[in-house]
N, C-alpha and C positions, 0 to 999 in steps of 0.2 A: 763564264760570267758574261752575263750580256751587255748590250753598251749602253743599258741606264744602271745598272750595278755597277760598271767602272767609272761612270762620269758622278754616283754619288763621291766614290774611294776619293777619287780625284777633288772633289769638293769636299768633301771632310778630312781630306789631308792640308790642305790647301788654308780651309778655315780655322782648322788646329793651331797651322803657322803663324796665320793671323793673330787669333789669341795669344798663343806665346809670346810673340813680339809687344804687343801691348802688354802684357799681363806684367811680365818685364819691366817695360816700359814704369806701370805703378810703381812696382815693386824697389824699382832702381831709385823713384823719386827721392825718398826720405834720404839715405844713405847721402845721396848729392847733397842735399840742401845740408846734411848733419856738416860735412866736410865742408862746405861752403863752397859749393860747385852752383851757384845760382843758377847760372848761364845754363850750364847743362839743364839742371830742375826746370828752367822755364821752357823750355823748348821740350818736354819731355810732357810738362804740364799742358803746354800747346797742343802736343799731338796728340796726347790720350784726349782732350777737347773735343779737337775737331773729331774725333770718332764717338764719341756721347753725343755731339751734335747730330751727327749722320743716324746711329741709333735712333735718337728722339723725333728724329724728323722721319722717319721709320715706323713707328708706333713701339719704341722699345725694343725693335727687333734688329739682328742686323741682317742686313740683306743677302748675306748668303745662305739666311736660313729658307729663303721665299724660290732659292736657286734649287736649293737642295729638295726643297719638297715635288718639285715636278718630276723627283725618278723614285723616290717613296711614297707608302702611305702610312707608313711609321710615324708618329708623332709624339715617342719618345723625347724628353729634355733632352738630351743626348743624340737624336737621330741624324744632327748638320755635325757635327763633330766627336772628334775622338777625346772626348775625357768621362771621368766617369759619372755616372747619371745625377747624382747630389749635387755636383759641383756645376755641371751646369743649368741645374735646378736655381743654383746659389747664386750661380756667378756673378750676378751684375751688381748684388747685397753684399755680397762680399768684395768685391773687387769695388765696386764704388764707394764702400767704407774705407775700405785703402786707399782711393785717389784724395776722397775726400779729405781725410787723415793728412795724406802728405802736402796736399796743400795747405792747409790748415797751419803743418810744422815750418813747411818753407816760407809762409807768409812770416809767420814768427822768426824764425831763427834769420831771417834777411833783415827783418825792422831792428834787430838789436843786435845787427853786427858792427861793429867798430867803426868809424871812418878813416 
């Protein structure tokens, strides 16, 4: 393997993590807020944030896709990362229905907790 095929691995191992952690990150929202974990939901709400921000200021993209294109000329959905081709066809519609969503519940389920 040469050493633009190992520094793609490297970058789409790398970027995977990324997404995982966030994906998470959404995923984990609702459950908090359900329990009444705000603290945690906003700070989770926070981070997944500032990384829509950095996308947007991006043009939608995340910047490791701009890393990763200088050792391919693949331009596969799928070519910056390891998942499979639909889902990061999907991802941002899918996964920003989810953020959206959870914020949406944790707005709610915080306005009409107890004092």
């Amino acid at each position: 393997m040469n050493t633009g095929a190992r520094r793609l691995v490297l970058i789409r191992a790398f970027h995977t993590l990324v997404w995982a952690f966030f994906a998470g990150s959404i995923v984990a929202i609702a459950p908090l807020a359900w329990r009444g974990e705000f603290r945690a939901a906003g700070v989770l709400i926070a981070v997944v944030f500032a990384e829509v921000l950095v996308i947007g200021l991006n043009r939608g993209r995340c910047p490791l896709t701009a890393v990763a294109a200088r050792y391919t000329e693949d331009r596969r959905d799928n070519f910056d990362i390891y998942l499979p081709q639909w889902l990061a066809r999907h991802n941002q519609r899918l996964f920003g229905g989810l953020y959206a969503g959870a914020v949406v519940l944790t707005a709610v389920l915080w306005s009409l907790r107890l004092p």
